[in-house]
N, C-alpha and C positions, 0 to 999 in steps of 0.2 A: 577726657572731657570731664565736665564740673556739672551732676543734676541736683535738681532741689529734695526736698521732699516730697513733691510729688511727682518726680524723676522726671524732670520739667529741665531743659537745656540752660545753663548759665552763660548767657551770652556773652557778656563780656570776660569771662575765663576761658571757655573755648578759644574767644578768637585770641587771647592772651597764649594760650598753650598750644594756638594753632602752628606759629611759626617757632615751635621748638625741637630740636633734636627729639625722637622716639624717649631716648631714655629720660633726657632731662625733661621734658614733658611726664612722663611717667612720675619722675621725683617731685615735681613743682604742684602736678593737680591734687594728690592728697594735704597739701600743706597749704593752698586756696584754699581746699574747701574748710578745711579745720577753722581757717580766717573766718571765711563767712559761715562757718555755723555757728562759730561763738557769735557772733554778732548776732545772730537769729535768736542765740538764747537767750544775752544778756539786754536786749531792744535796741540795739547801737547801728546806725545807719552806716553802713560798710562806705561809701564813697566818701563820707564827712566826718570821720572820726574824729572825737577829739585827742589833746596829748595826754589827757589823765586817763581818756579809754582805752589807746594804745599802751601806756603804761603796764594798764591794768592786764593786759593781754599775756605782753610779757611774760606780768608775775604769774599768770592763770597757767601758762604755758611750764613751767618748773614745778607749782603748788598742787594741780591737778591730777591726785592720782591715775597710773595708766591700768590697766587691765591684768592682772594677775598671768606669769606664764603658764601658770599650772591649773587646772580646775580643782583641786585636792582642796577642803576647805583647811583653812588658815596658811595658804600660800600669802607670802608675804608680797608687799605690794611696791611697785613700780613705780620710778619719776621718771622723767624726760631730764636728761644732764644740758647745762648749761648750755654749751657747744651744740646741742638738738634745735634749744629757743633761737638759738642764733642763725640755722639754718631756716628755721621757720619765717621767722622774723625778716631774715634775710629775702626769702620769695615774697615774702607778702610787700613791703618795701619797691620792688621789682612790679609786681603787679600794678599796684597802687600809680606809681611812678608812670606803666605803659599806660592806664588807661587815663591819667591826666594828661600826656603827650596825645593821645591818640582821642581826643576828645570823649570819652565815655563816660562825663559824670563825676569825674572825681576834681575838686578846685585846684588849683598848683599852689595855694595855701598847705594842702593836705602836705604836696609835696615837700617846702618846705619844712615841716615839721620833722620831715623824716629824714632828712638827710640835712650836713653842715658842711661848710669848704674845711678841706684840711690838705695840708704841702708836703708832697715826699719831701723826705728827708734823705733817701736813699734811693735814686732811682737806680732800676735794672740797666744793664749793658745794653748800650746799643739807642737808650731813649734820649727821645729830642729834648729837650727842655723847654726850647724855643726861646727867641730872645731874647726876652726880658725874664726868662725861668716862667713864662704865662701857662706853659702845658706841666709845672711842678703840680699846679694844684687841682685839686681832685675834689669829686665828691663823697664824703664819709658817712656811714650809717649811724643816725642817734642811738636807736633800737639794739643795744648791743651790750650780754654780758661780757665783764672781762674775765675770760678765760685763758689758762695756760698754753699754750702753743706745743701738745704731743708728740710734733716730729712724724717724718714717715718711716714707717718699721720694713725690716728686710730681712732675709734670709742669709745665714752662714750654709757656704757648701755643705759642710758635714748639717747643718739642719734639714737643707731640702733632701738629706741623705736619710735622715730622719724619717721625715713624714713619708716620703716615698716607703721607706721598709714598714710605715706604719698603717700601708693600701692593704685589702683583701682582695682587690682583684685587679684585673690585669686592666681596666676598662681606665681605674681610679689611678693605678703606675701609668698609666700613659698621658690623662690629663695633667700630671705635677710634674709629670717631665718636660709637656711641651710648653707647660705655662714657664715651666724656670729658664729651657733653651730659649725662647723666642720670645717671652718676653711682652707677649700678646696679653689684651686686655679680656677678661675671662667671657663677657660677649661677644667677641671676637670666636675667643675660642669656642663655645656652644653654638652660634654661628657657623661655625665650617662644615663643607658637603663633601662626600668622598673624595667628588672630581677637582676638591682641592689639594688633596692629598697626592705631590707627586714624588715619590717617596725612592723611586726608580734611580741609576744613576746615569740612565739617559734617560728624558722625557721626552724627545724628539715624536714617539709615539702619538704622546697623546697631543700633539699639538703645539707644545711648550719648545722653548729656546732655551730656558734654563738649565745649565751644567748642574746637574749633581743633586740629591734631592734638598728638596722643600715646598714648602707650606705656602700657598695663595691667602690671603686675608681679602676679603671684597663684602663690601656693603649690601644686603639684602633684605627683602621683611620676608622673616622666617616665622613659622607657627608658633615657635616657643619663646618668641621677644624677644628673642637676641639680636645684636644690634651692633654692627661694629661702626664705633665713634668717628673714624675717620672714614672721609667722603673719598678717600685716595686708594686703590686697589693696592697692595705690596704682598711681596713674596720674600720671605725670610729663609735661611737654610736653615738644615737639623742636619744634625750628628747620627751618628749608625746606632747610639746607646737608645733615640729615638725610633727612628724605626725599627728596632729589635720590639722595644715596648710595646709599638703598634703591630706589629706583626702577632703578638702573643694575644692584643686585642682584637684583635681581627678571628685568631679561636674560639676567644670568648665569647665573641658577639656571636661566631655565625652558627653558635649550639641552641640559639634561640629564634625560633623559627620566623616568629613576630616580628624582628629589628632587619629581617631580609631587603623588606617594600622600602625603609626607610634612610632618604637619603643622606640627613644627616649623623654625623661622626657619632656624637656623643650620644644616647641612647639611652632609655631606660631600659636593663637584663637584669634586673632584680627583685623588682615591684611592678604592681601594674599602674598604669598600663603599658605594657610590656612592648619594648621596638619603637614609644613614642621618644620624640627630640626630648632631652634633659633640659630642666630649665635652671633658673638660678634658684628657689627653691631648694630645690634637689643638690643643688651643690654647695648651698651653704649647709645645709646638712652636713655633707659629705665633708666638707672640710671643719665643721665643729666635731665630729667622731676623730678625725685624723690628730688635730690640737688635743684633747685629752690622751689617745693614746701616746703622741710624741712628748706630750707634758711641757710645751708651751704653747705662744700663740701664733696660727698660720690662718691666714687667706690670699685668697688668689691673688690679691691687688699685689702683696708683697714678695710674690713669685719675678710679677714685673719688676720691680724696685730693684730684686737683688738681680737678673738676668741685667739689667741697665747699669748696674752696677759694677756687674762684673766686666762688662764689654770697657767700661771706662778704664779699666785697673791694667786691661789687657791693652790698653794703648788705642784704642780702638776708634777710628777719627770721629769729631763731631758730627758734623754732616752724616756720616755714616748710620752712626747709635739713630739718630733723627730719623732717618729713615726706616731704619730696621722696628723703632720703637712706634710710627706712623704720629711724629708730634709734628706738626704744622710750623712751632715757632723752635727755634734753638734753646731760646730762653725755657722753654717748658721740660728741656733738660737737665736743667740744675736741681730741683726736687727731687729726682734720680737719683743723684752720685751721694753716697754715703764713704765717709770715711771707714775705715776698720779699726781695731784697737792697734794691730802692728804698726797700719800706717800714720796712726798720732804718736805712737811711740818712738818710729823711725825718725819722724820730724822732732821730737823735743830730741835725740841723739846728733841728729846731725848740727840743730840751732847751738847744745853743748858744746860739742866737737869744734864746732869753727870756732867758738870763744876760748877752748883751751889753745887753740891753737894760736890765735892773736896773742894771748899773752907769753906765748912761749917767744913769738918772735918779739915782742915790747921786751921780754928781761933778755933775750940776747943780743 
């Protein structure tokens, strides 16, 4: 939810962030209110901006210093990167946008301003065009630096080999295992409860059908936010190097008397409050201690990346990765698959190869 200053409900942001996913709702409402607090400072009427106030946003959004991380005086100071404004910009845009559709005050003047037609040039596999090419063109954001396009990052084997040797405890080896096995989105994984844990090599026991262990992923509102993205329940396997890890975790936990009562997996056993659910907090922590000791850069996201990765290399069918990965569209598989260096190398050898070879048969 979006309150004022006198924590007074913003109506028209709530119902905006009402019909959003837990998390994306999470992401969207501090980047409203940001919208309309500038507006409160600068005296700009949030529903009727104009384009040189929007502009002005923008620039406020990259030129406004952010908040020092450190309290130490002469800590040096913080911008917002380009790609941040763009995210901002991006919600607000959205916003603006529902509550002209949705009658709440804002002109479709507004809207236009904010967005212009613009025509794929490349569409994705599988889209219509329709037949005049009518569904090519799209609506594009004005509001937009241009920034570089970073790529998504990934893990080499020997890296998550890395980080993994670079855990203090058994609790932190077993989240980097399961995040690089299965591939799960790290809400997911903070999300999971014992009784998904079926780790057995019959589960017949508890209920389950499933041959041989693995992991249940299922949607829940859990205490500590976690939030698994997909509305779709799936069950993934793990390997035995998996549950060995967890089994070393299961010592660890159960030497703390606190984390007995609680149902979910991952856990605080090191700080208080001790036996509560881990939250994201707590694990990005965990994984910015892990990245200096390995001496590059790791997060969980990129645990997914390279487990997607790897399923792809191992031949491993589309529809398959889809499922196991919990993407909805096929298409949302392609940002997954990373090439390696061998495998660009292999490809310039073999594109070589077939050319000496043509000309071997032209001079005979």
């Amino acid at each position: 939810m979006v309150v004022d200053e006198f924590f007074e409900l913003h109506e028209q942001s709530c119902l905006f962030l009402a019909g959003r996913e837990f998390n994306t709702g999470k992401t969207y409402a501090p980047r409203v209110a940001l919208y309309l607090s500038w507006c409160k400072e600068f005296g700009v009427e949030w529903t009727e901006p104009t384009l040189a106030q929007l502009l002005a946003f923008q620039r406020w959004l990259v030129e406004e210093p952010l908040p020092p991380r450190s309290s130490r005086p002469g800590a040096e100071r913080r911008y917002r990167e380009k790609s941040t404004a763009n995210q901002i910009t991006g919600t607000m845009t959205d916003f603006l946008r529902w509550c002209s559709l949705a009658g709440l005050g804002v002109p479709a003047t507004v809207v236009t301003m904010l967005v212009e037609p613009r025509f794929l040039r490349f569409a994705p596999a599988g889209f219509d065009p329709g037949e005049d090419g009518q569904n090519l063109q799209i609506e594009g954001r004005r509001l937009k630096f241009k920034v570089a396009v970073p790529g998504y990052e990934w893990l080499t084997d020997e890296e998550v080999d890395q980080v993994i040797a670079a855990t203090t405890h058994a609790r932190d080896r077993f989240l980097v295992g399961l995040l690089a096995v299965t591939g799960m989105r790290i809400g997911e994984a903070l999300g999971l409860r014992r009784e998904d844990m079926h780790f057995l090599p019959d589960s017949r026991l508890l209920g389950c059908k499933v041959k041989g262990p693995h992991v249940h992923v299922k949607r829940r509102v859990n205490s500590n936010n976690a939030f698994a993205k997909s509305v779709d329940p799936r069950w993934i396997p793990v390997d035995e190097d998996t549950v060995s890890l967890y089994t070393d975790y299961r010592y660890e936990r159960d030497a703390v008397p606190q984390a007995e009562y609680c149902d979910m997996v991952f856990v605080n056993l090191f700080r208080a409050p001790l036996g509560s659910p881990m939250k994201y907090d707590n694990t990005y922590e965990l994984f910015v201690r892990l990245a200096t000791r390995a001496g590059f850069r790791a997060r969980p996201h990129m645990l997914r990346h390279t487990a997607i990765t790897r399923w792809r290399r191992k031949k491993v069918p589309r529809d398959v990765r889809q499922n196991l990965a919990g993407h909805r569209s096929p298409a949302s598989q392609d940002r997954y698959s990373h090439a390696s260096d061998q495998e660009k190398r292999d490809a310039v050898e073999l594109v070589a190869a077939r050319r000496r070879q043509g000309r071997m048969e032209q001079g005979g």
